[in-house]
Residue, then its C-alpha position, 0 to 999 in steps of 0.5 A: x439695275x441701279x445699286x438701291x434696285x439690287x439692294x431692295x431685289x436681295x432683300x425681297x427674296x433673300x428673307x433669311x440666312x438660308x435659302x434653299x432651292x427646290x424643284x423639278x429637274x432642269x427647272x432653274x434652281x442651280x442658275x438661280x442661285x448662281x446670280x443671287x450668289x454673284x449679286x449678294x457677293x457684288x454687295x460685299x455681302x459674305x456668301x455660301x454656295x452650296x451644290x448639294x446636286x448629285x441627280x445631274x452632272x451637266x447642270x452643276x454650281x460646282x462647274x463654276x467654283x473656280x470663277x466662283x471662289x475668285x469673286x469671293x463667294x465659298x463653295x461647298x461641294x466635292x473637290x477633284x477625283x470626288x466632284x462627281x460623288x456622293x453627298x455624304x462627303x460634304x455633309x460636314x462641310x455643309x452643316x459648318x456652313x448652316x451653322x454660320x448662317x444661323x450665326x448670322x455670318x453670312x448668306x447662305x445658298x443651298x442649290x438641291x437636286x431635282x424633285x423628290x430624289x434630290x431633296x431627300x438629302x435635306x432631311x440629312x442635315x440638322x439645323x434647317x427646320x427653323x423658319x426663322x432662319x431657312x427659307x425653302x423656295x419651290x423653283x417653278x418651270x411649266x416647260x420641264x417635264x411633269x411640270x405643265x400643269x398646276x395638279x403636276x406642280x403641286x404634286x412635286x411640291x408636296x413630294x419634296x415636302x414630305x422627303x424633306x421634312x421641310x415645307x415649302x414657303x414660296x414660290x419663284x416662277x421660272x418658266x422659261x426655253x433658254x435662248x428661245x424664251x419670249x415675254x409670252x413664255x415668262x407670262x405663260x410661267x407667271x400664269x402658271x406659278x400663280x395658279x399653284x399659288x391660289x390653289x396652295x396659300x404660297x406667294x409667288x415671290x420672285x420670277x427669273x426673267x432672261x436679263x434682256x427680256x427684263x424691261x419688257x416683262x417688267x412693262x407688262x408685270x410691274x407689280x412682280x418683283x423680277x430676278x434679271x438671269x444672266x446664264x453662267x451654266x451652260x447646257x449640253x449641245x442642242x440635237x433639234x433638227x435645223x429650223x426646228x423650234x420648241x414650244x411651250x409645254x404649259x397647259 
C-alpha cells in the first residue's frame, strides 16, 4: 500500500482515540490490533497496546512486546512472573493510558478477550463510555464456534453489550481459516458481517483480509475498505490428519 493508502486505511477505521476490539473466541481482534499498532507506528503516530486478554494464553499481543516495544509502540500488559495473571494488575496502567488518549496524546488500541467472559473487564475501567472518544468494534469471524450464523453473531454481540456497558458501534468482517483461506472464504465472511449488519443498524467498517489475498478481494469488493493482515501471532501446532482440509463453517 502506498503511503496516502495507509493514511486514508487508519484514518477510515481509527475514528477515535480509542479503539476497542471484541468478539468471539479466536475470532482475529488480537492480530487485528497488532497491525493497526505497527501501521499508526510506521506513520509516527504515538501508539498503545493494550492486552487486557486473560481468556486465552496462546493467542496474546503481550507475546509480542519485545518486537512490539523496539518498533516504538507501548505495551500495557503483566510483566515476567505476572504475564499470565489476572487483570487487576494492569488496571492502572490502563486507566494511565484512557487517559492520554482522551487527551489526544496518542492512539490507543485495547485488545479484549473473547466473548462475554472477556469483555466483562471493560466495565471495570472508567473513561470509556464517551463516543466521543471510544470506538467499540465487534470482530466477526463465521468459522469460530457459535459464530456461524447471523442469529449467533448478534447474540454474542448483544452479550458483550450488556457485560460491558459499553455499545458497540461497527462491525469488522474477519472470517477467515488462516493459511487455507480463500477469496470465497473472505466473501463468505463478508456475506455473513453484512447480514448482521442489516439485521442491527451497524456498518460493517473494515474486513481483515490475508495480505496476499488483498488484491484479489479488492477486485471483487472494490467498495470495502479492506485491512491487509499480516500474521504476527502464531498459533498452536495443527493436529488434522495428513491431507485433511477444513471447511468453512458459515452457514
Amino acid at each position: 500500500m502506498t503511503p496516502s493508502e495507509t493514511d486514508r486505511l487508519l484514518d477510515e477505521i481509527l475514528r477515535t482515540r480509542i479503539t476497542i476490539l471484541v468478539g468471539h473466541f479466536g475470532s482475529g481482534k488480537t492480530e487485528i490490533a497488532v497491525n493497526l499498532a505497527y501501521r499508526l507506528r510506521r506513520r509516527a503516530e504515538l501508539v498503545t497496546l493494550v492486552d487486557l486478554d486473560i481468556v486465552k494464553p496462546y493467542f496474546r499481543s503481550r507475546g509480542l512486546i519485545e518486537d512490539l516495544e523496539a518498533q516504538g509502540i507501548d505495551m500495557v500488559a503483566p510483566r515476567g512472573e505476572f504475564s499470565h495473571a489476572d487483570l487487576p494488575i494492569v488496571v492502572p496502567e490502563v486507566r494511565a493510558a484512557v487517559g492520554q488518549a482522551a487527551a489526544g496524546l496518542r492512539q490507543v488500541l485495547i485488545d479484549v478477550g473473547g466473548a462475554e467472559v472477556g469483555a466483562r473487564v471493560l466495565g471495570s475501567i472508567p473513561g470509556l463510555d464517551d463516543p466521543r472518544t471510544t470506538d467499540v468494534l465487534f470482530v466477526v469471524n463465521g468459522n469460530r464456534p457459535f459464530a456461524e450464523t447471523p442469529e449467533a453473531v448478534l447474540t454474542m454481540l448483544r452479550e458483550i453489550e450488556r457485560v460491558s456497558r459499553l455499545a458497540v458501534r461497527g462491525l469488522v468482517a474477519n472470517t477467515h481459516l488462516m493459511h487455507e483461506t480463500t477469496v470465497q472464504t473472505v466473501l463468505d465472511g463478508l456475506r455473513l458481517a453484512a447480514t448482521v449488519g442489516r439485521e442491527t443498524g451497524l456498518p460493517v467498517r473494515f474486513c481483515g483480509v490475508p495480505n496476499g489475498l488483498a488484491a484479489a478481494v479488492r477486485q471483487r469488493v472494490p467498495e470495502m475498505l479492506l485491512l491487509p493482515v499480516e500474521r504476527h501471532i502464531m498459533p498452536a501446532l495443527d493436529v488434522r490428519r495428513p491431507g485433511q482440509r477444513r471447511r468453512s463453517s458459515i452457514q
